[in-house]
C-alpha positions in Angstrom: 16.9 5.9 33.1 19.5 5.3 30.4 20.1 8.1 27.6 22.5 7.5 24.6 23.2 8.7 21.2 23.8 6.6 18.3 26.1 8.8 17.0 28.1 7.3 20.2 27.4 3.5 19.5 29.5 0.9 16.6 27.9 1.4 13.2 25.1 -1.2 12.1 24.8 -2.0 15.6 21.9 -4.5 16.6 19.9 -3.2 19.8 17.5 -5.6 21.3 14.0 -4.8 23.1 10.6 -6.2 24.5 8.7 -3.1 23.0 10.9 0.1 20.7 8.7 3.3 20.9 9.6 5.3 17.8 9.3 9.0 18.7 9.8 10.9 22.0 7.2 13.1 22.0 3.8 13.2 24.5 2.5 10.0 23.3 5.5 7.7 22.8 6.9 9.3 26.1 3.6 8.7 27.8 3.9 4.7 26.8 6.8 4.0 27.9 6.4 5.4 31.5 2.8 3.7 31.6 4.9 0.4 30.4 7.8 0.4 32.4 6.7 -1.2 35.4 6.2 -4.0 33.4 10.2 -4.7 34.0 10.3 -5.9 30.4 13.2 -4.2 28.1 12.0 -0.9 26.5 13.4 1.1 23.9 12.8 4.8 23.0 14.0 6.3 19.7 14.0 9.8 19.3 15.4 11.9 15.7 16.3 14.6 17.8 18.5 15.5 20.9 17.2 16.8 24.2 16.5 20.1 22.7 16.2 21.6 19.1 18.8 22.3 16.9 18.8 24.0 13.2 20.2 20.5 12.0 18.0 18.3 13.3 15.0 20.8 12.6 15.9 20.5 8.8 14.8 16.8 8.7 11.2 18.0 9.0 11.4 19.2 5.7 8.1 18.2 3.4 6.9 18.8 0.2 3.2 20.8 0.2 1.0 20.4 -2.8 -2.9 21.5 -1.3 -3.3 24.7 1.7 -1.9 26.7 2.5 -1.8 28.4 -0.9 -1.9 32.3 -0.9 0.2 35.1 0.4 -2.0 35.7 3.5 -2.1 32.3 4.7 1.7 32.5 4.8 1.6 35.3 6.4 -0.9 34.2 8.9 0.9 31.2 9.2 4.5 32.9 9.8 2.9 35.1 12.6 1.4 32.3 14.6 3.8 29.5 13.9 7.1 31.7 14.5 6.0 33.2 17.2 5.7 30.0 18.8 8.6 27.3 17.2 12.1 28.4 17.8 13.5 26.7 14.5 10.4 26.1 12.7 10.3 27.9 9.1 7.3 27.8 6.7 9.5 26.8 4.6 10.4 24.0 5.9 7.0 22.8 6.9 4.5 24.8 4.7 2.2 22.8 6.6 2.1 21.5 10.2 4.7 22.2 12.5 6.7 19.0 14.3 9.6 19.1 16.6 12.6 17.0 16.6 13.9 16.5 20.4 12.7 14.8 23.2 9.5 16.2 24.4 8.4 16.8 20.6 6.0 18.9 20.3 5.2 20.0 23.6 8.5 22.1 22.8 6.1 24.8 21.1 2.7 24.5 22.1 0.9 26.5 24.6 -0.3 23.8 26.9 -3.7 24.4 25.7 -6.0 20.8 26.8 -9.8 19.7 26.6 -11.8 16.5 26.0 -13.5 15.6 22.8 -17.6 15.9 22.9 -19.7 12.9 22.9 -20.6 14.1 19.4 -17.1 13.9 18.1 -17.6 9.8 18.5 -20.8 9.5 16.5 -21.6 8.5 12.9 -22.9 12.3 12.0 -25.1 11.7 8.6 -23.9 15.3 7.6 -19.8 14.2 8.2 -18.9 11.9 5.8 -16.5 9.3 7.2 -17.7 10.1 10.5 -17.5 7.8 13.7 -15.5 5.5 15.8 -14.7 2.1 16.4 -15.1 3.2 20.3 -17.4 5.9 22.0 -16.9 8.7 24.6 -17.7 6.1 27.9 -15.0 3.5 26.9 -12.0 5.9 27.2 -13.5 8.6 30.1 -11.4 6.6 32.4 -8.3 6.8 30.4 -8.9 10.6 29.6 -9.2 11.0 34.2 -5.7 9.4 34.1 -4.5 11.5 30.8 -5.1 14.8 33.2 -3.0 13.7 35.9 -0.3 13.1 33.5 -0.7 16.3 32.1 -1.2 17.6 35.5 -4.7 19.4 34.9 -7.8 19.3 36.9 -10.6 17.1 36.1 -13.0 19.4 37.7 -13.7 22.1 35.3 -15.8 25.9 36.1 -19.8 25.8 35.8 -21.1 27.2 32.3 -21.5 31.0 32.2 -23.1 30.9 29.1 -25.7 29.5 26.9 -27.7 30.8 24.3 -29.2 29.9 21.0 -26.5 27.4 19.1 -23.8 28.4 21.8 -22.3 27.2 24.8 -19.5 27.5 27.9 -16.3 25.5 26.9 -13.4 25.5 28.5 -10.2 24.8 27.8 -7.2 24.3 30.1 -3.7 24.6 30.5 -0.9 21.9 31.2 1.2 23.3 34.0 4.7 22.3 34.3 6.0 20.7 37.2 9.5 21.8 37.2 8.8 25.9 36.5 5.8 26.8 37.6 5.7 30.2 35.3 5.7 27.4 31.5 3.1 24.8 30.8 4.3 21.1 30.5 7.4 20.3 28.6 7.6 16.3 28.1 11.3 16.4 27.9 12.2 18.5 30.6 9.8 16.1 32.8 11.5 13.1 31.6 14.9 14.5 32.7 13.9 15.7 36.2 11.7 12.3 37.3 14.5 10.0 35.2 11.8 6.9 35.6 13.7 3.7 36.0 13.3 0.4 32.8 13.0 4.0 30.6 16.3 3.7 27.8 16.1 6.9 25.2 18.1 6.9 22.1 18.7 10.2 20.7 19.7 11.5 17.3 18.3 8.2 16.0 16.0 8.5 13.1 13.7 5.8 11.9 14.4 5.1 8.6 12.8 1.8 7.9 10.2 -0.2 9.3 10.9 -4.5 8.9 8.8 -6.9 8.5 9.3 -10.8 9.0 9.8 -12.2 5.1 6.6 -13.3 4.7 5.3 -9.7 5.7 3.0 -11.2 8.8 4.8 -9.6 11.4 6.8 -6.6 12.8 10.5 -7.5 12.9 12.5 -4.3 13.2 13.5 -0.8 12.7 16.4 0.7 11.6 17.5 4.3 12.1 20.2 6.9 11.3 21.9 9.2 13.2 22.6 12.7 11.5 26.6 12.0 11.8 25.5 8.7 9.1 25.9 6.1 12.0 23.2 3.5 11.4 21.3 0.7 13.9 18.9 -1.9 13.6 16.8 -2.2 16.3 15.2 -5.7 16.5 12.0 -5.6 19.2 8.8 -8.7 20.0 6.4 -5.0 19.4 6.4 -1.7 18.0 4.8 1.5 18.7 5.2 4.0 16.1 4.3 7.4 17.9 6.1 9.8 15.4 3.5 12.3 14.4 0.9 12.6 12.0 2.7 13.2 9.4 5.9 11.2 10.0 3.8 7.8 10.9 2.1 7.7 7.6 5.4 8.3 5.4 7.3 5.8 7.7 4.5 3.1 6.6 3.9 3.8 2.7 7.8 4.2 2.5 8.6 0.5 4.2 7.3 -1.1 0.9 10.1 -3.6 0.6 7.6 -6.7 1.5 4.3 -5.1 0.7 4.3 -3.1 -2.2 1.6 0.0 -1.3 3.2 0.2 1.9 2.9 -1.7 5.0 -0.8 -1.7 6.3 -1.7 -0.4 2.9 -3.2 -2.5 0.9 -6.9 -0.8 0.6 -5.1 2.5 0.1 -6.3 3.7 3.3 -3.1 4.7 4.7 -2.1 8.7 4.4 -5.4 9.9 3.5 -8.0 11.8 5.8 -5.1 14.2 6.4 -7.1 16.4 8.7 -6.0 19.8 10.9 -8.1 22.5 12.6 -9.3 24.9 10.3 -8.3 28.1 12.2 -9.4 31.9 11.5 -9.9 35.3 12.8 -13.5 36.3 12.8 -13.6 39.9 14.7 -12.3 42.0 17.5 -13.3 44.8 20.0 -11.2 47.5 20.6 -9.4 48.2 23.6 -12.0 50.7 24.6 -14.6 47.9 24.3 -12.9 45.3 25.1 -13.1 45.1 29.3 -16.5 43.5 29.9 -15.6 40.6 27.1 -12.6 40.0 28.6 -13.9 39.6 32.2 -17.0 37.6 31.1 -14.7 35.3 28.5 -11.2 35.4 30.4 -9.5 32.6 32.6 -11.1 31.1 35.3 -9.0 29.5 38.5 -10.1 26.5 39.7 -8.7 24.4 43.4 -7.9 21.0 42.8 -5.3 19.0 45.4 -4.1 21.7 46.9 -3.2 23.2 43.4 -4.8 26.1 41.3 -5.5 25.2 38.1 -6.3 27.9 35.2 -9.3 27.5 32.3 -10.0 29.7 29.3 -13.5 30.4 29.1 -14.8 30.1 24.8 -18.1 29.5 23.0 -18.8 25.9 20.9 -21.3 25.0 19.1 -24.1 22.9 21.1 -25.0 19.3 19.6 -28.3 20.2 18.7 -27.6 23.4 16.2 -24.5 21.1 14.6 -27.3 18.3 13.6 -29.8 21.2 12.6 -27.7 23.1 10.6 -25.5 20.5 9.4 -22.3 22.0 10.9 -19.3 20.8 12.3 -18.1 21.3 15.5 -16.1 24.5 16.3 -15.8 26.8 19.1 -14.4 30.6 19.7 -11.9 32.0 22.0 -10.6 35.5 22.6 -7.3 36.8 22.6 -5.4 40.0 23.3 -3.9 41.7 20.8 -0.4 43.7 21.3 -0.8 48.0 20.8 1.5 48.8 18.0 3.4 50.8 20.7 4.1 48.2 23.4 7.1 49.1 25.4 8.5 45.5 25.7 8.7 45.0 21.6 10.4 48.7 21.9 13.5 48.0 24.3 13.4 44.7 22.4 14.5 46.4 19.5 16.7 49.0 21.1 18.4 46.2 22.6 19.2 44.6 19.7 20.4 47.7 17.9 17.6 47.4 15.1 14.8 50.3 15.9 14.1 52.4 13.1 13.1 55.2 15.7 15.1 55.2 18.7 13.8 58.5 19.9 9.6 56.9 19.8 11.0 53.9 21.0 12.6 55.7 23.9 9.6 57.5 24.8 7.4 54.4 24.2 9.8 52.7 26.9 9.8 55.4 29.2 5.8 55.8 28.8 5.5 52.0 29.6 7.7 52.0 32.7 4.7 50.1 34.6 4.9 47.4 32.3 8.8 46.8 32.3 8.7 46.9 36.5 6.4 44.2 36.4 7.8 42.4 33.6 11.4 42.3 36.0 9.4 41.2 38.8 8.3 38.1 37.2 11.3 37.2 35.8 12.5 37.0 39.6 9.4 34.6 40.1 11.0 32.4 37.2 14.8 32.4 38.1 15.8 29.0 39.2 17.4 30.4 42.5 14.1 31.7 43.6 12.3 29.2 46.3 9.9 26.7 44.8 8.2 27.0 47.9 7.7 30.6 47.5 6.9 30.2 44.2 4.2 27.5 44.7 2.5 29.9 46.9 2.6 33.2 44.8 1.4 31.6 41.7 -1.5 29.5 43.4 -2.5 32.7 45.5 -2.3 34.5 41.7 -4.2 31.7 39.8 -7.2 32.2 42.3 -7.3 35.9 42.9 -5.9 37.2 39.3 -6.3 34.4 36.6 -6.3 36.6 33.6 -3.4 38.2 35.0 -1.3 34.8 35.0 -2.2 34.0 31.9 -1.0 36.9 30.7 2.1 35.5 32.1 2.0 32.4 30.9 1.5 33.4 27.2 3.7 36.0 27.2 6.5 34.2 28.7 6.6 36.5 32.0 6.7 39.6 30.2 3.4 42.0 30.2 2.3 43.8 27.2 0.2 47.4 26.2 -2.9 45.8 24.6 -5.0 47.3 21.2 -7.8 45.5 21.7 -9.4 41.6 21.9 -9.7 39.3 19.0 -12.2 36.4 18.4 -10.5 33.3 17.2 -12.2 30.2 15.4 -11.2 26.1 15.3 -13.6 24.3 13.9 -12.8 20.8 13.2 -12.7 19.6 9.2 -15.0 17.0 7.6 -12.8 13.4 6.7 -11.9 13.5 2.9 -9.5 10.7 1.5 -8.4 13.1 -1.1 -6.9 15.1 1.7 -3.4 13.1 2.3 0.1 12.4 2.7 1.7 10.8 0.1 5.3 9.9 -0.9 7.3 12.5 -3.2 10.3 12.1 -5.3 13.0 14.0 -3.6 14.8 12.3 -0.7 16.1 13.4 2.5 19.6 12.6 3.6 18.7 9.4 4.8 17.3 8.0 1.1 13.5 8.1 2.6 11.2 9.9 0.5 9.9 12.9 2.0 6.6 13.0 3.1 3.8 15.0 0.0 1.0 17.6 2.1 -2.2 17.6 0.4 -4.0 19.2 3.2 -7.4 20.5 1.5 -9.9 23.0 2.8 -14.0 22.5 1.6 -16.8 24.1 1.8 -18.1 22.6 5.0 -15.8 24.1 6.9 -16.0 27.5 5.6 -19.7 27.4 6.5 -19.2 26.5 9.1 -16.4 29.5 10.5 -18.9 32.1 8.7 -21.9 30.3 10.7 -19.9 30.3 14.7 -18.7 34.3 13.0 -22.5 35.1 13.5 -23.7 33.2 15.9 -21.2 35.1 18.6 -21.6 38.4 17.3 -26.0 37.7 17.8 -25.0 35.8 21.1 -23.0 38.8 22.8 -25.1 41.7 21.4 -28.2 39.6 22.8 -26.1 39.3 26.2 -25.9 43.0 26.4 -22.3 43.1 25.4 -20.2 44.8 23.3 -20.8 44.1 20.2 -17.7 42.9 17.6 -16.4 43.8 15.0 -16.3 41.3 12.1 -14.1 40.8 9.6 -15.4 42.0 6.2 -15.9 38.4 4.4 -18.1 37.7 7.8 -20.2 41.1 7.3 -20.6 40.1 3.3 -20.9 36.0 3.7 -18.3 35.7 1.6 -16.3 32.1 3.0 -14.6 31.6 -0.2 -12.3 34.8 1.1 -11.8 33.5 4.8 -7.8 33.4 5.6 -7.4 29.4 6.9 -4.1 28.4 8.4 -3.5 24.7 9.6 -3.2 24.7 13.8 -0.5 22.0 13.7 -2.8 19.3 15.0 -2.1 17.2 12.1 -4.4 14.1 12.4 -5.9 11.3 10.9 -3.7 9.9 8.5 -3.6 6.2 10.3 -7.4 6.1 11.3 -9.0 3.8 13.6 -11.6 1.5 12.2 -13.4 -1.6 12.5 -12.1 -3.1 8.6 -8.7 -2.2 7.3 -10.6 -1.4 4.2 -11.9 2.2 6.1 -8.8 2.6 8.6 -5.2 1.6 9.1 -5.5 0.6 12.9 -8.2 -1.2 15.1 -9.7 -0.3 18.4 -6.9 -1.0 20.4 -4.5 0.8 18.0 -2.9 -2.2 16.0 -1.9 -1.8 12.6 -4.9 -4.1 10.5 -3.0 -7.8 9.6 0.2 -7.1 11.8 -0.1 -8.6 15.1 2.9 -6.5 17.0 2.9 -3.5 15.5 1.3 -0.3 16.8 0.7 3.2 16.2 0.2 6.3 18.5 -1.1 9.7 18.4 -3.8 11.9 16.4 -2.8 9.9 12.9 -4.9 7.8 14.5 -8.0 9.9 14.8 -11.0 9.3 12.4 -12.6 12.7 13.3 -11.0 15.7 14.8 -13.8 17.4 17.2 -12.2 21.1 17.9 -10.6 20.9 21.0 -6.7 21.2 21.4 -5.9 16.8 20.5 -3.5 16.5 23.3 -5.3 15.6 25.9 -7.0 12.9 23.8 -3.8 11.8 22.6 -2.8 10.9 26.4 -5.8 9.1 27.0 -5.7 6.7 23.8 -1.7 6.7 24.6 -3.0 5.4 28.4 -5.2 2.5 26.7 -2.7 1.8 24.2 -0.5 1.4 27.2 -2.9 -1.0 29.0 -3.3 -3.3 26.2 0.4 -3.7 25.5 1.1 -4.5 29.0 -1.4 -7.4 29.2 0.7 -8.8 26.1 3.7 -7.9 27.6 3.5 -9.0 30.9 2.0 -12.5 29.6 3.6 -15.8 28.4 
């Protein structure tokens, strides 16, 4: 594997390549390594380093003109996001959250994976825009081959639940490789396997896709390094695997041959900006909370020789989405930290900023339990203990004591007092072409127009957050469980109140379809006219089911892959 920096190369150099892969996160990363045993020349090009800086993490920097729009949403949004991003900032990215190194976004998430339904691939009367140009058979073998990538088990844990308009889902989680305590960071893979016919350019961002004069073909990109250092990158095929966000201003901004924008000339591409419509819709307290946990918890499951963990949630079923007219959506439950949690106390003593140093003290010295074990796993993660030993305590862990390593997983090794357990909603959002990116008027320091969030919430997916709110709190009551404790617009069926943050799954904005006058790409990803060029990742989505899209994004990056070999490898 060859790593540079443009910053290091001659200014307006001209790089030559078979295929150029713009963006280094899971999808473009994925391509490549599916590609390189081709032996043909291929060319990564990543904005970004191998981790995230403050500088580079300014270039994400959009304009927002639809949701988020009141106080609590930013609030909401600061809490979930921040906790999460090192160097994001609402800010910055009042919607979505993308990050600029290699890996991309796999440098935040939580490893969190599932497959789409069926249903998610149908025309749905009741979703407008709804369906794809492929269904859920023609790609199961490409999602089987997406889970070994992201190392998960394709062998998931019975149901344990079904009830009127509810079912088992299960969600799972990425496991790294290299530290067996984090889920799967892309970049830190990449480094450790170094693949061979894999060249990364870093600190390269594309400013500029080219087209051949009479616009009928892909003939370039050019990108900047942050230093000013500019390249041109002439390639046979493209990929553009940026983000959701960054794909569609890349396209509408390359207007020099085609005015709208490359792709662009039905007006189709930017719009059906779509996200997951997330929201809190109850709790139970801690004193309620036990049997919920056990019955909804993490789930260990034996694959290869490997434990692999699942998060046990309610969806919707099929049949109450086509009765009702919902879309799909599904709940999970989370803990929730005690206001007195003796980890966030020695944090703060630590750091010199407690505003009680004599409660914290006593909360630290009440908590001593907590801090042990906290110490004990950070032994588990430190590099210099044996990955032998390691391989064996976590496995042994994942089957005995699941919801204890997850636990561990999401709080990075360090156990914390819990208040109580809340019930989260995703529901997926309803295409609208109103929804969009567009181009604004301010430039970054590149001259490209920053990218314009119209991200808009409607009334189908409100009603459908207040329907799942209701559904679980007559499910688990009829279950003999506790029953929760729901938020007040849920008791008083007021949706127009419910606090709706983006999930930063931004999709949709290059959808697949059959005509370019409906979608930006066909079945096999191509851009609609353009023979060589490509584009990669959930932009490319025409619905967004609920599930966490990574998974999916593998498997279309895996059958993207397969078709681009076939023209690679030929004449």
């Amino acid at each position: 594997m060859k790593i540079e920096y443009l910053a290091d190369l001659e200014d307006n150099s001209v790089i030559a390549a078979d295929l150029v892969i713009v963006g280094a996160g899971p999808a473009g990363l994925t391509i490549a390594a599916q590609c390189a045993a081709s032996g043909r020349r291929i060319l990564i090009v990543e904005s970004g380093l191998e981790r995230e800086n403050s500088e580079h993490s300014a270039l994400n920097e959009i304009e927002s003109a639809g949701e988020p729009r009141t106080e609590a949403q930013f609030r909401k949004r600061k809490e979930f996001h921040g906790s999460q991003a090192e160097f994001w900032s609402h800010d910055v990215q009042p919607f979505g959250v993308r990050c600029r190194a290699l890996g991309g976004s796999t440098h935040a998430w939580a490893g969190k994976s599932a497959p789409f339904d069926t249903i998610d691939f149908e025309p749905r009367p009741w979703v407008p825009y709804s369906g794809w140009p492929v269904d859920r058979r023609q790609i199961d073998a490409s999602i089987v081959r997406a889970m070994e990538v992201l190392n998960l088990s394709p062998k998931a844990p019975p149901g344990r639940f079904a009830t009127e308009g509810l079912q088992s889902f299960y969600w799972q989680f990425a496991r790294s490789r290299i530290d067996r305590l984090d889920v799967m960071r892309f970049g830190r893979e990449l480094l450790a396997q170094r693949p061979e016919n894999t060249h990364v350019l870093l600190d390269a961002s594309a400013t500029h896709i080219g087209l051949s004069a009479d616009g009928s073909r892909f003939s370039y990109v050019d990108v900047a390094s942050i230093n000013g250092k500019r390249a041109r990158i002439e390639a046979q095929m493209c990929v553009l695997a940026a983000s959701g966000i960054e794909n569609a201003q890349l396209l509408l901004a390359s207007n020099d041959v085609h005015a709208r924008g490359i792709g662009n000339q039905y007006d189709v591409v930017g719009r059906y900006l779509m996200d997951h419509a997330a929201a809190r819709v109850g709790r139970f307290s801690s004193e309620r909370m036990t049997s919920v946990a056990k019955r909804f918890g993490f789930f260990g499951v034996s694959h290869k020789g490997r434990a692999h963990m699942f998060m046990h949630g309610l969806a919707l079923t099929p049949e109450i989405q086509e009765r009702e007219g919902l879309l799909n959506a599904a709940v999970y439950f989370a803990t929730e930290r005690a206001p007195d949690d003796p980890w966030d106390a020695l944090k703060k003593l630590l750091r010199r900023r407690s505003t009680n140093p004599g409660r914290d003290l006593l909360t630290v010295a009440a908590g001593s339990g907590f801090i042990a074990r906290g110490i004990g796993m950070r032994i588990l993660s430190d590099e210099r203990t044996p990955k032998i030993f390691k391989d064996v305590v976590v496995n042994t862990a994942i089957r005995l004591s699941p919801n204890m390593v997850a636990d561990e997983f999401q709080s990075r090794g360090l156990p914390h007092k819990l208040a109580g357990l809340r019930i989260e909603a995703i529901c997926e959002q309803a295409p609208d072409p109103n929804s969009r990116i567009s181009l604004s008027s301010r430039r970054d320091r590149f001259g490209v127009p920053l990218a314009r969030a119209e991200w808009r919430l409607n009334d189908s997916e409100r009603h459908t957050l207040l329907r799942i709110a209701e559904l679980s709190r007559t499910a688990l009551t009829s279950a003999a469980l506790p029953t929760p404790t729901l938020e007040d617009w849920a008791v008083e069926r007021r949706p127009q109140d419910i606090v709706i943050i983006d999930m930063a799954h931004t999709l949709g904005t290059t959808r697949m379809s059959a005509s370019p006058r409906t979608g930006v790409v066909d079945e096999n990803c191509r851009v609609h006219g353009l023979p060589n060029l490509y584009v990669a990742g959930g932009s490319v989505f025409p619905t967004s089911g609920h599930a966490n899209p990574t998974l999916m994004i593998l498997a279309f990056a895996i059958r993207l892959a397969d078709h681009l070999n076939s023209e690679l490898t030929g004449p």
